[in-house]
C-alpha positions in Angstrom: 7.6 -17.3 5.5 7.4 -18.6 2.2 7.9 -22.6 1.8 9.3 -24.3 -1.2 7.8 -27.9 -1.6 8.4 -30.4 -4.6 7.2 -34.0 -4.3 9.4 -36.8 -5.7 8.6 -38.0 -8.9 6.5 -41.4 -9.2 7.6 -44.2 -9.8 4.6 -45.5 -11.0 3.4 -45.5 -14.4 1.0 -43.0 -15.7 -1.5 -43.0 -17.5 -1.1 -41.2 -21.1 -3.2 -38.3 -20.5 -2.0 -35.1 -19.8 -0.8 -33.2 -17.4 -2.9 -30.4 -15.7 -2.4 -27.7 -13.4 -4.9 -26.8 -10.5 -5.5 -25.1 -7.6 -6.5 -26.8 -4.4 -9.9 -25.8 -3.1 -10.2 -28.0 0.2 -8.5 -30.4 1.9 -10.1 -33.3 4.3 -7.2 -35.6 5.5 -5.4 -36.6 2.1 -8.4 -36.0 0.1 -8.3 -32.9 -1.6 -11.0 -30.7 -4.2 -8.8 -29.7 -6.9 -10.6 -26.7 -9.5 -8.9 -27.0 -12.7 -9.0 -26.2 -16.4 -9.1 -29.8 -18.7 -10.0 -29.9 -22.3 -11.3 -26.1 -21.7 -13.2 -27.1 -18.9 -13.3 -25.7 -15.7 -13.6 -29.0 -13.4 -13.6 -29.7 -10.1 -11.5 -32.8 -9.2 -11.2 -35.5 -6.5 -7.3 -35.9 -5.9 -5.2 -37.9 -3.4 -1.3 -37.8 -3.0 1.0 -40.5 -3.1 2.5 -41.8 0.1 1.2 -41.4 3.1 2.4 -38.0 4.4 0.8 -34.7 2.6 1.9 -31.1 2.8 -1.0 -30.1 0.3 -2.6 -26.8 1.3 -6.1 -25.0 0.5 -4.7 -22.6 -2.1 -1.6 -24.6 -3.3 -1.2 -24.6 -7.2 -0.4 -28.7 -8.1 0.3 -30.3 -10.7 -1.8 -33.1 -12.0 -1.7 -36.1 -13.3 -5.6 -37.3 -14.9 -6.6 -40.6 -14.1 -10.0 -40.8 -14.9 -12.8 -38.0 -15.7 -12.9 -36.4 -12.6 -9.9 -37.4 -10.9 -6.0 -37.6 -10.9 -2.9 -37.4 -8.5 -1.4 -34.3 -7.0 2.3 -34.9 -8.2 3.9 -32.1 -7.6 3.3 -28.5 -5.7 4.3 -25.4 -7.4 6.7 -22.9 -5.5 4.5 -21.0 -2.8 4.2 -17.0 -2.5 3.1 -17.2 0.8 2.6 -20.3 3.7 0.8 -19.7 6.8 0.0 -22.0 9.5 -0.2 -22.4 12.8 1.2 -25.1 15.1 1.5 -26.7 18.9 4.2 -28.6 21.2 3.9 -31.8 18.5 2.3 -31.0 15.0 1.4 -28.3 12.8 -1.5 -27.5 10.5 -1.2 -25.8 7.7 -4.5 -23.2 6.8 -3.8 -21.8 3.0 -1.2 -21.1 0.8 -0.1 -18.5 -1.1 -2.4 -15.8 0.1 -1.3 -12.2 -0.1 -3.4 -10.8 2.5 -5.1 -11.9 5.9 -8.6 -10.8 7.8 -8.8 -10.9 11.5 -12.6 -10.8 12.1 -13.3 -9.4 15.3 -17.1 -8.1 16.7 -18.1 -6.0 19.0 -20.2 -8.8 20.5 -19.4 -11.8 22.2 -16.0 -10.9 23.2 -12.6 -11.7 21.4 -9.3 -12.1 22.9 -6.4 -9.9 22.5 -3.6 -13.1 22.2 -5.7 -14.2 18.9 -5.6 -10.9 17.3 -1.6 -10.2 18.1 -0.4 -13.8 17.5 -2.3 -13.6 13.9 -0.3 -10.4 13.4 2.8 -12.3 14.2 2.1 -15.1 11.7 1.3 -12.5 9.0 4.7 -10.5 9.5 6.3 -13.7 9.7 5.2 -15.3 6.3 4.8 -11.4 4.7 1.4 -11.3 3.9 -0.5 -8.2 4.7 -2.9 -8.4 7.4 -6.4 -6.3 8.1 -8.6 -6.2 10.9 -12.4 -6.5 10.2 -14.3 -5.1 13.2 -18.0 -6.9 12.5 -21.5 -5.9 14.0 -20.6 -2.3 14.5 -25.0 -2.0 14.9 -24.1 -3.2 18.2 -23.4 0.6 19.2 -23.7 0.2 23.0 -20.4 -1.9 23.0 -18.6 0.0 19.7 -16.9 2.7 21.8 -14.9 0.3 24.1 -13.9 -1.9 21.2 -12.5 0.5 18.9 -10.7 1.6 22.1 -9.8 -1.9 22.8 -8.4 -2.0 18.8 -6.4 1.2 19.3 -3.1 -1.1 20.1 -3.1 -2.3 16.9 -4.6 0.7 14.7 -1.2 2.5 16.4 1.0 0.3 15.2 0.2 0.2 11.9 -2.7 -1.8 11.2 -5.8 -1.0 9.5 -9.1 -1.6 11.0 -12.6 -1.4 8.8 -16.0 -1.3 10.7 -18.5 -3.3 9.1 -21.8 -4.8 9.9 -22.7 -8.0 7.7 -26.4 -8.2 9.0 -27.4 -4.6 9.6 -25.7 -3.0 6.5 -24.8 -5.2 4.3 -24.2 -2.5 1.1 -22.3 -0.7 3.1 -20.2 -4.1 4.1 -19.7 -5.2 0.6 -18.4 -1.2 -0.7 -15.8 -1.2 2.2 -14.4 -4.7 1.7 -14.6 -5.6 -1.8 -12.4 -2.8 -2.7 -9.6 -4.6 -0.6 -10.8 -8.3 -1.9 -10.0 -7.8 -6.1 -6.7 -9.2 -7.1 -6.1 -10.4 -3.6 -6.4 -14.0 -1.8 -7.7 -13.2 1.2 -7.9 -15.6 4.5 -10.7 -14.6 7.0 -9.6 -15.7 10.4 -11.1 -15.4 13.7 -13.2 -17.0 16.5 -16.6 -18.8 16.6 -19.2 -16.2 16.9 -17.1 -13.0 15.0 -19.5 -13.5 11.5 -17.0 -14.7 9.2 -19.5 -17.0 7.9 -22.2 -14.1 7.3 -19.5 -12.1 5.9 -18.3 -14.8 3.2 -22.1 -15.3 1.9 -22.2 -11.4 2.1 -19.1 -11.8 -0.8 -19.8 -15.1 -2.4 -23.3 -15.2 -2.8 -23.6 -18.8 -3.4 -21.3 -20.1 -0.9 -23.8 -22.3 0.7 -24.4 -24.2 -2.3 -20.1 -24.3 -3.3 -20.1 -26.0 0.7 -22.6 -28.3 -0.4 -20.7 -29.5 -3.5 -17.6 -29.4 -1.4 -18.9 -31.6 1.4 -20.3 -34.4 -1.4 -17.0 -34.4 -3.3 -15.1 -35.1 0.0 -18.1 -37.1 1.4 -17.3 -35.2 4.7 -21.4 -34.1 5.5 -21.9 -31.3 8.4 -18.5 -31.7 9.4 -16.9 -29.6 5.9 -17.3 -26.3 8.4 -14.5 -27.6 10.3 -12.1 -27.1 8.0 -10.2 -24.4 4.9 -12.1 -24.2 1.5 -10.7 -21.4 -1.4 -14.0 -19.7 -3.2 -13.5 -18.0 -6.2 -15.1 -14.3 -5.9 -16.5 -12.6 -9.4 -14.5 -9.4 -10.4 -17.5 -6.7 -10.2 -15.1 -4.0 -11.8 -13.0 -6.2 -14.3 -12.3 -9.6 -16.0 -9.1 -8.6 -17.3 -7.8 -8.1 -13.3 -6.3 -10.6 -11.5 -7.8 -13.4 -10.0 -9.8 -13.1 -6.9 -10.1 -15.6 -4.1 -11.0 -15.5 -0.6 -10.8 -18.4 1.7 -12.7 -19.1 4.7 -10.8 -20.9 8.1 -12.9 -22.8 11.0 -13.0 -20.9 14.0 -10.3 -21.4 16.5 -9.4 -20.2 19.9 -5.6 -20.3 19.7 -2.7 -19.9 17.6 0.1 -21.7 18.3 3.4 -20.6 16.1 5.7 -23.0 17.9 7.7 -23.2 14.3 9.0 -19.5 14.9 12.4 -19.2 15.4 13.8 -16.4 17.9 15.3 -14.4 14.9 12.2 -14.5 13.0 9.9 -14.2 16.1 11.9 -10.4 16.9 11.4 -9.4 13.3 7.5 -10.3 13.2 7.0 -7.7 16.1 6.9 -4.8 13.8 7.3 -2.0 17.1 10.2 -3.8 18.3 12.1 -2.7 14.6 13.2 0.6 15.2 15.4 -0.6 18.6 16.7 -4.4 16.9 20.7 -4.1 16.4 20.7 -1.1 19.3 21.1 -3.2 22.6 24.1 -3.7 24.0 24.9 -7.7 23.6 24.6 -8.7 20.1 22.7 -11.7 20.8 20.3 -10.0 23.0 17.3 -12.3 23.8 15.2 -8.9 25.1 14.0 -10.6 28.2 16.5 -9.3 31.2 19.6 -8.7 29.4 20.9 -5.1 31.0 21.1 -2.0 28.4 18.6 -4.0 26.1 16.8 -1.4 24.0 13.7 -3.1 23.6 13.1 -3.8 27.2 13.7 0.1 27.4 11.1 1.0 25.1 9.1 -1.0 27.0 9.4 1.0 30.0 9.2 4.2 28.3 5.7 3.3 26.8 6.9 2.9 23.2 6.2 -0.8 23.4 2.7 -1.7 24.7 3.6 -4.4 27.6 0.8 -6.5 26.6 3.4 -7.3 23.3 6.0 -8.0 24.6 4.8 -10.6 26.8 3.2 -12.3 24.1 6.6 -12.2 22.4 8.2 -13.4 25.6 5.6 -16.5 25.6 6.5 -17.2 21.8 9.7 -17.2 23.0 9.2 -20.0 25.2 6.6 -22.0 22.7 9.4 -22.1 20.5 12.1 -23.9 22.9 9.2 -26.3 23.6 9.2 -27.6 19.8 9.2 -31.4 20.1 8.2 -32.7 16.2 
């Protein structure tokens, strides 16, 4: 789903400095960290929007408007790649823009939940962004067997799944991932307890102290973990490459995608694909409808049940839309 977003023009005069482009690093309500090149400097800068409403995102490329050394006005949003976000019954919230690829941490211990995992895959297919599954703590060997086998859904349809350990071997962590990471901006993803914090100071190296900065800039203290921040990963191979980013979300349980229409909700199930356009009423919902080729694939085992129950809940979320 890619989302095209320009603020109006201000009304208000500016002052006669020039205008900079940045890219948003963190957000915390309409406060945002802005990294950006000024006077050949790389800077980063303490920005608001005007009004009251904002649909400024951690990875959003803004245009600026300098009002004093270390500050200025978002005026403007560039045109996105990418948009994901996730939402409920009454509001969304929007985690990082114009990423290219996502992570879905999982671990072989505590225990993650399927509905996560497959409603992530949904929002990636949705908003066309390629999405990854990191299986962490694979040193955990008594309980590796039944999660790969748990993972096999999703390995089947298409999705590729790399075993890594952060803590117990961290080499061999860094030689698997950061081979996916250059040129990419990457969201990590994934429950409380899956290691995506140990896995982003495994990449960025001083991540602790860029948190730090963060949470003074925004004045926000302990509570900067609970929300998107962008870091900037060195190039190991190349400078002349493009840019590499990888952003880090808060932990979540669920993953609402109330803002899915029915066309685009069908589409996002990648198995359902090859059986779209093949049932007997054209506007086949592919919940009872007789002759519907995607119920019939369930039946035959060519569409894991599990799926299309989720897609039958989204289905539902979606009519409940209030905002």
């Amino acid at each position: 789903m890619v989302d095209h977003y320009k603020a109006k023009p201000s009304k208000t005069a500016k002052i006669n400095v020039a205008a900079t482009i940045g890219t948003v690093i963190a957000a915390h309500g309409r406060h945002y960290l802005v990294h950006a090149e000024v006077d050949r400097k790389l800077l980063k800068l303490h920005c608001v929007t005007r009004g009251k409403k904002s649909d400024v995102a951690v990875g959003d490329h803004v245009n600026l408007n300098m009002t004093s050394a270390n500050q200025a006005v978002i005026e403007s949003i560039a045109e996105r790649r990418s948009l994901l976000y996730r939402s409920d019954q009454y509001k969304s919230k929007l985690l990082a823009a114009n990423v290219t690829q996502l992570f879905i941490v999982v671990a072989t211990e505590p225990g993650f939940t399927d509905d996560l995992i497959s409603r992530a895959l949904v929002a990636a297919e949705a908003a066309g962004i390629a999405a990854h599954i990191i299986l962490n703590k694979i040193d955990i060997a008594d309980a590796l067997p039944r999660t790969r086998e748990r993972l096999r859904l999703y390995t089947n349809l298409g999705y590729p799944v790399h075993e890594v350990s952060a803590i117990g071997m961290p080499e061999q962590t860094c030689a698997t991932l950061m081979p996916l990471l250059i040129g990419q901006s990457t969201i990590l993803i994934g429950q409380s307890g899956m290691g995506k914090s140990s896995l982003i100071n495994l990449i960025v190296p001083d991540a602790d102290i860029a948190t730090r900065e963060i949470s003074a800039a925004l004045d926000t203290g302990k509570h900067t973990t609970t929300f998107t921040r962008l870091y900037e990963v060195e190039n190991p191979v190349a400078s002349d490459l493009p840019g590499t980013s990888i952003i880090d979300s808060p932990g979540f349980q669920e993953f609402g995608l109330y803002q899915l229409s029915e066309g685009m909700l069908e589409r996002a199930f990648r198995e359902f694909k090859p059986y779209l356009g093949h049932c007997k009423f054209y506007n086949c919902h592919h919940l009872t409808e007789p002759s519907c080729a995607v119920l019939e694939a369930v039946q035959e085992g060519k569409i894991a049940p599990m799926r299309h129950q989720l897609y039958k809940q989204l289905l539902h979320e979606s009519s409940q839309t209030l905002y």
